[in-house]
Biopython code that builds the backbone (N, CA, C, O; Angstrom):
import numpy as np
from Bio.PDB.StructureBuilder import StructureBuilder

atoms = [
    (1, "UNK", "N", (0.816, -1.212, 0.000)),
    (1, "UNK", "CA", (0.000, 0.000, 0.000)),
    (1, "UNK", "C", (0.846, 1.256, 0.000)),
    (1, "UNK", "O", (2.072, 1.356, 0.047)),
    (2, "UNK", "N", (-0.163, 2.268, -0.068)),
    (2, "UNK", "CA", (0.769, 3.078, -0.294)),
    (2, "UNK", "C", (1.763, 4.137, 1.440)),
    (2, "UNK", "O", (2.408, 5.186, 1.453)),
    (3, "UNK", "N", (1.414, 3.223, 2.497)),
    (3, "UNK", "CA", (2.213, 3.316, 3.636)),
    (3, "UNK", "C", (3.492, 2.954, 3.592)),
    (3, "UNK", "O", (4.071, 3.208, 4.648)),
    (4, "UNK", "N", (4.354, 2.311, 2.533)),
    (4, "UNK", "CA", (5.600, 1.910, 2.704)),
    (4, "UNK", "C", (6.461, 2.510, 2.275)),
    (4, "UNK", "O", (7.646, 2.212, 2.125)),
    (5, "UNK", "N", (5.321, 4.361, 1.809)),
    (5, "UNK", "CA", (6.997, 5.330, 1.206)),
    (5, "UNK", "C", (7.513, 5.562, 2.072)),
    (5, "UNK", "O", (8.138, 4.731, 2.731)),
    (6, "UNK", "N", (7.402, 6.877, 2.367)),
    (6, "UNK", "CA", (8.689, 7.701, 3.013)),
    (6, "UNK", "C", (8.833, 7.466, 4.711)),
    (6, "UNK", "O", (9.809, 7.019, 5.314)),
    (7, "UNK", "N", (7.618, 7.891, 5.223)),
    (7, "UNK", "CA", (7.902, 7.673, 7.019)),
    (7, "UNK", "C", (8.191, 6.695, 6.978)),
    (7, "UNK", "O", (9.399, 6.760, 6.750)),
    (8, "UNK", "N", (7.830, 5.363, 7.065)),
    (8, "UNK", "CA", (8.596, 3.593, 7.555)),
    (8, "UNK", "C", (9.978, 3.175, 6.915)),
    (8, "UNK", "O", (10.724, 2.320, 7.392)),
    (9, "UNK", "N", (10.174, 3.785, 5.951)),
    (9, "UNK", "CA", (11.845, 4.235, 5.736)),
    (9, "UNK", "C", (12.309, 4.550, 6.532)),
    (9, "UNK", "O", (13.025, 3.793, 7.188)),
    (10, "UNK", "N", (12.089, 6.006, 6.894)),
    (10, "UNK", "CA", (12.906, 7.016, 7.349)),
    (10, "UNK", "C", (12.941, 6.596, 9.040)),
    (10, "UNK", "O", (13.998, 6.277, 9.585)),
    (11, "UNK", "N", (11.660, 6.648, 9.754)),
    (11, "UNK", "CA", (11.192, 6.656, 11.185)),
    (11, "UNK", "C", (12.425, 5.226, 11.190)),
    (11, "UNK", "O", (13.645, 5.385, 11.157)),
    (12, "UNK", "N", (11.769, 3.994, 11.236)),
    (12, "UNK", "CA", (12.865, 2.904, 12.025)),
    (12, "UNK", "C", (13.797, 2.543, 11.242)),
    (12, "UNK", "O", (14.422, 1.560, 11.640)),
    (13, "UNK", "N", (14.164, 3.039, 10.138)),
    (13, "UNK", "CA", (14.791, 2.153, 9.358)),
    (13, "UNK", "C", (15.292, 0.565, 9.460)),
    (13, "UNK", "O", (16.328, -0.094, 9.547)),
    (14, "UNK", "N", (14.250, 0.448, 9.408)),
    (14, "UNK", "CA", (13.925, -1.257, 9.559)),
    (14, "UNK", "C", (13.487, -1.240, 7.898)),
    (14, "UNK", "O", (13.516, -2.433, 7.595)),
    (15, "UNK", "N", (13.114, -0.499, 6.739)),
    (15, "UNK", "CA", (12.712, -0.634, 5.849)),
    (15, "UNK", "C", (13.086, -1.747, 4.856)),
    (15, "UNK", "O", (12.614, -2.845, 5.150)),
    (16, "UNK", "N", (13.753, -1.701, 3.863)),
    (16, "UNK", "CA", (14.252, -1.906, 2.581)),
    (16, "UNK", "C", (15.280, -2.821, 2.867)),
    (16, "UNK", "O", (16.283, -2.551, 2.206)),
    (17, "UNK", "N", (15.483, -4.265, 3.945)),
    (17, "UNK", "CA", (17.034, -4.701, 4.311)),
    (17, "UNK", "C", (17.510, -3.771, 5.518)),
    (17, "UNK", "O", (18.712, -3.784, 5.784)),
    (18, "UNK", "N", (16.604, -2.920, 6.311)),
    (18, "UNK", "CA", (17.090, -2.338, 7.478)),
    (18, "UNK", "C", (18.171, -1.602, 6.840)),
    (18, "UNK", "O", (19.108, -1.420, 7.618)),
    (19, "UNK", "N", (18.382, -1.018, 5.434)),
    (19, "UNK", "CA", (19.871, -0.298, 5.791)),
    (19, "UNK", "C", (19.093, 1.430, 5.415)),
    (19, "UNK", "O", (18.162, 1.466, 4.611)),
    (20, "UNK", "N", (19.554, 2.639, 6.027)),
    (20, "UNK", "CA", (19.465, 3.593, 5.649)),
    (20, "UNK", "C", (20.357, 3.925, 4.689)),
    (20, "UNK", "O", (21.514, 3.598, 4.950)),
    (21, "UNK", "N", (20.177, 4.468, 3.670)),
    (21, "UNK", "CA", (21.121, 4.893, 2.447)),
    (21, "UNK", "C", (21.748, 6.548, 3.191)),
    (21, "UNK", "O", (21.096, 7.591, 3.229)),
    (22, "UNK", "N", (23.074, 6.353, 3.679)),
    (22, "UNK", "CA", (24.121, 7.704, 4.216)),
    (22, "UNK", "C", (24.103, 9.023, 3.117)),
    (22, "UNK", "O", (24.100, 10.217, 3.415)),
    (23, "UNK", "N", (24.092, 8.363, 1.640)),
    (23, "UNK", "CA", (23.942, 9.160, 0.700)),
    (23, "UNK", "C", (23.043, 9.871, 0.757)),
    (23, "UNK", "O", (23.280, 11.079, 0.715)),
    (24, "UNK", "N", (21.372, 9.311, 0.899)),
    (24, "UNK", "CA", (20.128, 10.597, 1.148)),
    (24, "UNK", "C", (20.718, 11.037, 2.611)),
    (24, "UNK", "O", (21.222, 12.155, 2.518)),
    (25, "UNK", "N", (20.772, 10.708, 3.413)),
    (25, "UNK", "CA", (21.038, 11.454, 4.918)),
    (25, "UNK", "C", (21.654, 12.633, 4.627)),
    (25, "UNK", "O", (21.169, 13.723, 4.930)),
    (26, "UNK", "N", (22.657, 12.493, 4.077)),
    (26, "UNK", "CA", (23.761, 13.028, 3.963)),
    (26, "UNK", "C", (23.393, 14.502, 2.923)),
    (26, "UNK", "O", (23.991, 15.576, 2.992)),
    (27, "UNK", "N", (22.345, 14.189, 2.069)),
    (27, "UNK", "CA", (21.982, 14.743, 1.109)),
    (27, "UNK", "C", (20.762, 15.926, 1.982)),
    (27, "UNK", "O", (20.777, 17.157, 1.949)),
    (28, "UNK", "N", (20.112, 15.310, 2.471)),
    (28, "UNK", "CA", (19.403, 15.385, 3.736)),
    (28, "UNK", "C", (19.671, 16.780, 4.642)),
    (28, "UNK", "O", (18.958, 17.782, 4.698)),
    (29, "UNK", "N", (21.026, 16.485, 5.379)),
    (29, "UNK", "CA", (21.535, 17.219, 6.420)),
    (29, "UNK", "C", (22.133, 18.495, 5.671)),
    (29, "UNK", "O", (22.089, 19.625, 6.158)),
    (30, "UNK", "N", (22.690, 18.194, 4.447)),
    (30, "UNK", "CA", (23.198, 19.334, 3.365)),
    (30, "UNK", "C", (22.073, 20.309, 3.072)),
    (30, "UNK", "O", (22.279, 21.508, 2.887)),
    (31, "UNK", "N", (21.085, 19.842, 3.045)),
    (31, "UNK", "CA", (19.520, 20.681, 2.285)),
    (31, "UNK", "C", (19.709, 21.460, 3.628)),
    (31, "UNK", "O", (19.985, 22.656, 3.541)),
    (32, "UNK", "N", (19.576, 20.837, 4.973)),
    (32, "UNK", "CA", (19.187, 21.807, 6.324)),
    (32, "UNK", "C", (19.964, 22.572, 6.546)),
    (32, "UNK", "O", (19.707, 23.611, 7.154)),
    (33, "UNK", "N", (21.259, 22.222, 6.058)),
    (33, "UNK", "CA", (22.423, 22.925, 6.549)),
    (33, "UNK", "C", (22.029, 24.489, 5.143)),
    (33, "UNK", "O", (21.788, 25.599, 5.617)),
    (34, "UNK", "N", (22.029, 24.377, 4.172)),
    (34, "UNK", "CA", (21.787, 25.717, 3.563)),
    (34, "UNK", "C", (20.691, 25.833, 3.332)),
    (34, "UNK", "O", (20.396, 25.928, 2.140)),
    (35, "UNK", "N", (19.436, 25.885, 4.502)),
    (35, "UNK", "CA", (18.663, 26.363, 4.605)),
    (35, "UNK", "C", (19.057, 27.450, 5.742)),
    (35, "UNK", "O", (18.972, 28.667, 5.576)),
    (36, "UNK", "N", (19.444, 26.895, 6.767)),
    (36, "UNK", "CA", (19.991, 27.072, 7.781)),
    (36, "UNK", "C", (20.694, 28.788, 7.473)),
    (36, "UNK", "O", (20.475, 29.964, 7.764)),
    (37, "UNK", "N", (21.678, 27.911, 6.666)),
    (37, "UNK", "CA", (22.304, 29.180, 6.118)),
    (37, "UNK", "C", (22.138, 30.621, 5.275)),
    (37, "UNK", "O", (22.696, 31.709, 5.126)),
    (38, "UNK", "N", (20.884, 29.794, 4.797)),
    (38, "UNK", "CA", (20.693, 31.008, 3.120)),
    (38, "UNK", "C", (19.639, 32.338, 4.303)),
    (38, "UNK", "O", (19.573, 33.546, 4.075)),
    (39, "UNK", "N", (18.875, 31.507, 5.645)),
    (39, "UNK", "CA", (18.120, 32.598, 6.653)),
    (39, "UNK", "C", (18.817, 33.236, 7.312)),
    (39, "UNK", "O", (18.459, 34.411, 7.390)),
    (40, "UNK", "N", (20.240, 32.820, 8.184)),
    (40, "UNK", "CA", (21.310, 33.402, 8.698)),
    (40, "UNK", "C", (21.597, 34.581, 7.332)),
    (40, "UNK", "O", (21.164, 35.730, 7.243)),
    (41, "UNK", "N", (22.093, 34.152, 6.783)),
    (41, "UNK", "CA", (22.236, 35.324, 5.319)),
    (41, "UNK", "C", (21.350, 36.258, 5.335)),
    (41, "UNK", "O", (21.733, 37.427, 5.376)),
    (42, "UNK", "N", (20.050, 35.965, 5.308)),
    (42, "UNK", "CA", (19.281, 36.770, 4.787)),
    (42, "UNK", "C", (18.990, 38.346, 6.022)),
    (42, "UNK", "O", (18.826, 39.560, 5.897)),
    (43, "UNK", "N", (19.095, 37.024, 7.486)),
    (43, "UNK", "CA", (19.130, 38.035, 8.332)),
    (43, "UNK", "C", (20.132, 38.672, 8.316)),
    (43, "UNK", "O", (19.645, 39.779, 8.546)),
    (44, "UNK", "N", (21.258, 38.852, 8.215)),
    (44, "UNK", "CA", (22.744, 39.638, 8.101)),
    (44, "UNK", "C", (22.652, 40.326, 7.097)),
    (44, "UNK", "O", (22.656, 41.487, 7.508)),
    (45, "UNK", "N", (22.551, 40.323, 5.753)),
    (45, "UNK", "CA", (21.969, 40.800, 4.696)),
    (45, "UNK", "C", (21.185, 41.958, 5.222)),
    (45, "UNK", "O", (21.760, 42.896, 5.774)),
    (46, "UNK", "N", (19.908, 41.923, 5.071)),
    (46, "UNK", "CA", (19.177, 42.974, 5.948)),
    (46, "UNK", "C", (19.841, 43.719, 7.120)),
    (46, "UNK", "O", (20.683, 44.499, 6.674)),
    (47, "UNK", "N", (19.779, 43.744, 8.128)),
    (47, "UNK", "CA", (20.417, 44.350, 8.750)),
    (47, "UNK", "C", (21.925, 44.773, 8.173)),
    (47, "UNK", "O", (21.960, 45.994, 8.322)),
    (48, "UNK", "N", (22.881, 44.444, 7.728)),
    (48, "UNK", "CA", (23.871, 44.966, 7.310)),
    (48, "UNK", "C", (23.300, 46.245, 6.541)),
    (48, "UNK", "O", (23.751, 47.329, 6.911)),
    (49, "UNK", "N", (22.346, 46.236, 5.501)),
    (49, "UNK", "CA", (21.862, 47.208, 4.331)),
    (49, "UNK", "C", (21.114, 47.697, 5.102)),
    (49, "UNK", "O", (21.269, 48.902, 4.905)),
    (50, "UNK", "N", (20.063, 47.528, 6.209)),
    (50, "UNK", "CA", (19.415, 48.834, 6.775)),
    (50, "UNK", "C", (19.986, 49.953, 7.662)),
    (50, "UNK", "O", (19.638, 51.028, 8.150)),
    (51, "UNK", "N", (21.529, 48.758, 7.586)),
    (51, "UNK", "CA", (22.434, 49.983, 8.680)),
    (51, "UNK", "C", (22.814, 50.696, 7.655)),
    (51, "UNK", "O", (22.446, 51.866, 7.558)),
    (52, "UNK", "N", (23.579, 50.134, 6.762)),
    (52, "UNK", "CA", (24.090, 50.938, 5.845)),
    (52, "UNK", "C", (23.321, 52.029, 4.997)),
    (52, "UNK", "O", (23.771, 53.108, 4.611)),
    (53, "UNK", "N", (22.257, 51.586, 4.827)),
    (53, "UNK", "CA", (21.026, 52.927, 3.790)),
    (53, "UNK", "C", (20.392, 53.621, 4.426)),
    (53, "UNK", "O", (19.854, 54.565, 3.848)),
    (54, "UNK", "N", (20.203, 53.457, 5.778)),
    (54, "UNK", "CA", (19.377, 54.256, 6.576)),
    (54, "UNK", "C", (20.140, 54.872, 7.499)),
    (54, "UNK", "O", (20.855, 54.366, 8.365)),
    (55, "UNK", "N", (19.880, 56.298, 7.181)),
    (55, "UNK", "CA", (20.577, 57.150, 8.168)),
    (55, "UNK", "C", (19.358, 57.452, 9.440)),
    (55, "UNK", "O", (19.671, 57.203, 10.604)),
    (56, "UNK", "N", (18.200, 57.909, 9.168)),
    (56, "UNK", "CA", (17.608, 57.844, 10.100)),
    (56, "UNK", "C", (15.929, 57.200, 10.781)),
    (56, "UNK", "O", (14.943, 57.918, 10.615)),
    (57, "UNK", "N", (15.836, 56.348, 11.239)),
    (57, "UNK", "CA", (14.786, 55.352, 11.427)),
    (57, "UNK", "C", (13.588, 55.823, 11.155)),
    (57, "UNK", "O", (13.691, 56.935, 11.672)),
    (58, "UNK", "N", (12.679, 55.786, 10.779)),
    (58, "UNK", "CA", (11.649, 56.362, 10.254)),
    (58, "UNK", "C", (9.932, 55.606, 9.903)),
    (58, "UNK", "O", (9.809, 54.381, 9.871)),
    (59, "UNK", "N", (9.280, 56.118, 9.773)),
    (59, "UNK", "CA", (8.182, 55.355, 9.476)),
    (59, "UNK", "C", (7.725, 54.377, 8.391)),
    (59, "UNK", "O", (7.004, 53.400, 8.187)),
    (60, "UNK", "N", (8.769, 55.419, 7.690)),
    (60, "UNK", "CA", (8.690, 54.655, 5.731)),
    (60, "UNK", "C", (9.854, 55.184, 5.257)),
    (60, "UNK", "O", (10.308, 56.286, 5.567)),
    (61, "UNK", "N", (10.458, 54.193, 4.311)),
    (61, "UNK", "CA", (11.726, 54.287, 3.562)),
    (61, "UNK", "C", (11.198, 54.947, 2.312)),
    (61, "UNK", "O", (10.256, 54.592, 1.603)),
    (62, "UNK", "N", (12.295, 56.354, 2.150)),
    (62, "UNK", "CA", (12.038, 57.186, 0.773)),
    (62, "UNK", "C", (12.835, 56.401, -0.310)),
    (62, "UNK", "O", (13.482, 55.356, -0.242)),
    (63, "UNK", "N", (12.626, 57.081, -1.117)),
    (63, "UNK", "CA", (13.229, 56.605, -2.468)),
    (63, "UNK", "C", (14.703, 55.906, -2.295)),
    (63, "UNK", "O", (14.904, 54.697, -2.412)),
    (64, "UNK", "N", (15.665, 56.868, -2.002)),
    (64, "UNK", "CA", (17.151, 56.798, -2.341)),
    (64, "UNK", "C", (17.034, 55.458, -1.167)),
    (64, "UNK", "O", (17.792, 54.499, -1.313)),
    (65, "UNK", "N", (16.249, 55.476, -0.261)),
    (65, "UNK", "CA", (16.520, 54.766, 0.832)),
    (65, "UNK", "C", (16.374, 53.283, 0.167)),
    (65, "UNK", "O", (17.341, 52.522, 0.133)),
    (66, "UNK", "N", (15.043, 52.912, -0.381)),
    (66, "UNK", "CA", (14.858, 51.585, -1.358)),
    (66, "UNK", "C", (15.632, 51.283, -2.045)),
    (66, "UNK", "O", (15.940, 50.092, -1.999)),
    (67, "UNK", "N", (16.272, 52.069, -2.922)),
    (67, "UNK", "CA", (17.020, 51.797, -4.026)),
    (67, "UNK", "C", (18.275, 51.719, -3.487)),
    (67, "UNK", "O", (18.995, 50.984, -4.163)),
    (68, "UNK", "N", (18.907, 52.271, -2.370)),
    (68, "UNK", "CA", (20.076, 51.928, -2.016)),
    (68, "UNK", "C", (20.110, 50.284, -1.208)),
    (68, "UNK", "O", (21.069, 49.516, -1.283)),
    (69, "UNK", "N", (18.808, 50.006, -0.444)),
    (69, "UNK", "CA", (18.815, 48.221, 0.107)),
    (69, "UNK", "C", (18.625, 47.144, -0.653)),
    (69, "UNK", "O", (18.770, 45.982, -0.274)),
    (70, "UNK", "N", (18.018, 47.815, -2.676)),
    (70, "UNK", "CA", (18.073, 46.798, -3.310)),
    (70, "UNK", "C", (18.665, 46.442, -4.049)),
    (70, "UNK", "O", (18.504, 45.345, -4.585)),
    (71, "UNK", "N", (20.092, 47.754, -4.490)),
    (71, "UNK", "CA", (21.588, 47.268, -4.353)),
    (71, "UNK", "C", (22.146, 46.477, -3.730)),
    (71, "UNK", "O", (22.509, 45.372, -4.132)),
    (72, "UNK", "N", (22.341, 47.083, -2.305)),
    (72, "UNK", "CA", (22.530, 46.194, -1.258)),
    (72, "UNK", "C", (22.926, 44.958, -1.502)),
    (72, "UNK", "O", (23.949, 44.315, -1.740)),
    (73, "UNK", "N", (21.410, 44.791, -1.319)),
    (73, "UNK", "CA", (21.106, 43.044, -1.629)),
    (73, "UNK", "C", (21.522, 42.697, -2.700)),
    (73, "UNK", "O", (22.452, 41.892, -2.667)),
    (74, "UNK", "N", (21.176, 43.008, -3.629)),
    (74, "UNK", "CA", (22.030, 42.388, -4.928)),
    (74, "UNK", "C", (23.027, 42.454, -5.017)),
    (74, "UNK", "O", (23.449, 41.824, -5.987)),
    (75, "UNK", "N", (24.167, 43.227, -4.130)),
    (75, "UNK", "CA", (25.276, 42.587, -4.586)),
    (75, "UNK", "C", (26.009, 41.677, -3.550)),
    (75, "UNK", "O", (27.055, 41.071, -3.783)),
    (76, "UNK", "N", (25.160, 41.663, -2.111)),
    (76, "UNK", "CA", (24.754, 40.386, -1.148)),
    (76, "UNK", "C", (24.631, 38.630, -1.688)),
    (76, "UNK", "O", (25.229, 37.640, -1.266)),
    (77, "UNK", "N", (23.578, 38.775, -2.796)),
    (77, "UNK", "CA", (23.263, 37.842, -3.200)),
    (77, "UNK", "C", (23.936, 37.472, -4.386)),
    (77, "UNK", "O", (23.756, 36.329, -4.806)),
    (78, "UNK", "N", (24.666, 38.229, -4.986)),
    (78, "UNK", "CA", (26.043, 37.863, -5.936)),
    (78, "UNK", "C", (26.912, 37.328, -5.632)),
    (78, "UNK", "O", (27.322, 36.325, -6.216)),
    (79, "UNK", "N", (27.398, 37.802, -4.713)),
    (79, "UNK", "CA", (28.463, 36.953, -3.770)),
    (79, "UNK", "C", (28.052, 35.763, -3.354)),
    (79, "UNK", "O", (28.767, 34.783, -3.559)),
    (80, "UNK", "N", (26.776, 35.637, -2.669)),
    (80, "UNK", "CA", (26.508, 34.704, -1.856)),
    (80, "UNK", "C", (26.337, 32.965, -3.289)),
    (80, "UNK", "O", (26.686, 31.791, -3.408)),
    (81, "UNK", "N", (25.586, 34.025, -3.980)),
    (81, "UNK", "CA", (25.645, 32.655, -5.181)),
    (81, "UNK", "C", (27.246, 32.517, -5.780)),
    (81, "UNK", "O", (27.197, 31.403, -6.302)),
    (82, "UNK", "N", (27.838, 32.735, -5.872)),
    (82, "UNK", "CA", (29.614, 32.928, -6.286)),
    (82, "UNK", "C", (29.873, 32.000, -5.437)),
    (82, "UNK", "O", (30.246, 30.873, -5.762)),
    (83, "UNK", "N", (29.721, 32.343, -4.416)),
    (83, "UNK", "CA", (30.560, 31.175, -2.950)),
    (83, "UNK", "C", (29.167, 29.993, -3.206)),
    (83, "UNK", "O", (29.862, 29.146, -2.645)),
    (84, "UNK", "N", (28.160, 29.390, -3.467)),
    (84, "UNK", "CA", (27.754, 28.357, -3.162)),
    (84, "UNK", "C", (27.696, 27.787, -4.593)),
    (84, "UNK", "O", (27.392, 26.599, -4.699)),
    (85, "UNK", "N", (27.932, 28.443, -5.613)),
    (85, "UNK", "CA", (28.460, 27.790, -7.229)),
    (85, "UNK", "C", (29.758, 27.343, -6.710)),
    (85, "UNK", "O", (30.085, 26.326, -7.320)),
    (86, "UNK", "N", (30.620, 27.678, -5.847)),
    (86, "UNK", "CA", (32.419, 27.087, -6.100)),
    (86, "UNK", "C", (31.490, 25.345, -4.925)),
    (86, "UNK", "O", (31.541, 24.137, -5.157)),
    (87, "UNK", "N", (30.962, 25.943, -4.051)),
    (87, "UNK", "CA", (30.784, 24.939, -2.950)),
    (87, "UNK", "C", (30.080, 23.625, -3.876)),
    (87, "UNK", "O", (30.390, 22.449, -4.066)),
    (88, "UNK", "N", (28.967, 24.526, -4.326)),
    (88, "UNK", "CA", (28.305, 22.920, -5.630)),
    (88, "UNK", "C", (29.717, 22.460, -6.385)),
    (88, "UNK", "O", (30.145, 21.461, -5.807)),
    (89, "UNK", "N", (30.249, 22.707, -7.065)),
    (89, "UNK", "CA", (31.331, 22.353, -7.827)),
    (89, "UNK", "C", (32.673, 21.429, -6.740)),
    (89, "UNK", "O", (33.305, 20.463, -7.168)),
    (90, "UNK", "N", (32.795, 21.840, -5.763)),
    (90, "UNK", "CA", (33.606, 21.110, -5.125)),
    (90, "UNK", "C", (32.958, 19.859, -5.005)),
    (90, "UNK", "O", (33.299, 18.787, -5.506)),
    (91, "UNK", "N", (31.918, 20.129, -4.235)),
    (91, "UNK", "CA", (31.015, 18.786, -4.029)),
    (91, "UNK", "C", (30.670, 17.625, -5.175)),
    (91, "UNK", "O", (30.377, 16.430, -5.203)),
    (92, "UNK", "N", (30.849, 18.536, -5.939)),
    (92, "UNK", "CA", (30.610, 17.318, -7.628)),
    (92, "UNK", "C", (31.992, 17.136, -7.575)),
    (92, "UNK", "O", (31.955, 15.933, -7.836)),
    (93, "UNK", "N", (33.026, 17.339, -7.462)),
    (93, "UNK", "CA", (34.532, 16.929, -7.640)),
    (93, "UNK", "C", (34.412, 15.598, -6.536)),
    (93, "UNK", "O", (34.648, 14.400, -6.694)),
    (94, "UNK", "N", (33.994, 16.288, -5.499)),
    (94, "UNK", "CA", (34.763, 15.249, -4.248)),
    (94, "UNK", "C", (34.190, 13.921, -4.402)),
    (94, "UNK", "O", (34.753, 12.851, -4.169)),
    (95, "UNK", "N", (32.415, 14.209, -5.033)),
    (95, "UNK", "CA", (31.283, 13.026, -5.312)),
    (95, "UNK", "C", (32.191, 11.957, -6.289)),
    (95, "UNK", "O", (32.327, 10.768, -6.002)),
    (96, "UNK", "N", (32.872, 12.697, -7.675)),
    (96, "UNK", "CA", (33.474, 11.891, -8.365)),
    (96, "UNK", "C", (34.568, 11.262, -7.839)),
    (96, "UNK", "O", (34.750, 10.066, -8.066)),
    (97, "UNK", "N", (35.299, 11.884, -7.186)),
    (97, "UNK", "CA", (36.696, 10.971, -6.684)),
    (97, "UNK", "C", (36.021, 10.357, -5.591)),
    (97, "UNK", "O", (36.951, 9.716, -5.100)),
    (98, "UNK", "N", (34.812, 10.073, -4.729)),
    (98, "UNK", "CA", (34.431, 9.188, -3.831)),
    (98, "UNK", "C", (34.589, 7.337, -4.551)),
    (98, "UNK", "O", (34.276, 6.373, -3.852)),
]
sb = StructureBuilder()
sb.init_structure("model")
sb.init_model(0)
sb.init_chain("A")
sb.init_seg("    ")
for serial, (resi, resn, name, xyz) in enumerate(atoms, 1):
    if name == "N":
        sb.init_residue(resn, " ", resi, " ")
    sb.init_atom(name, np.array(xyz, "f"), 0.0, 1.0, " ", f" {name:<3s}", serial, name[0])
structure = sb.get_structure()
């Protein structure tokens, strides 16, 4: 039926020959880990650019004020994809020489 996908795998792994496959785990803990990361970012991100564009706290952000946090960010998120394109690419190296 259709009870023998994912939870009775995952929960005892008693599933399939009792073995858990390390590869999804592993694949698994990588997804949490830059999730983890891409919100840490996002919060640092922000705050870094509202310190930086905002001189003084206010009710509503004017013009120069928007357009300077969505620089900001974009060139936040340039970088940030730069460093996790080299990180994918290592990871396909290291996958092949495994």
């Amino acid at each position: 039926g259709m009870e023998s996908g994912f939870g009775s795998e995952f929960g005892s792994g008693a599933g399939g020959g009792g073995k858990l496959d390390p590869g999804l785990i592993m694949e698994q803990v990588k997804v949490q880990i830059a999730v983890a990361n891409a919100q840490e970012l996002l919060q640092r991100m922000t705050d870094k650019c509202f310190r930086k564009c905002i001189g003084k706290p206010g009710g509503a952000l004017d013009n120069s004020e928007q357009k300077c946090i969505a620089m900001c960010m974009d060139r936040y998120m340039d970088s940030w994809n730069t460093v996790s394109r080299a990180y994918n690419s290592r990871l396909q190296r290291e996958r092949a020489n495994m």
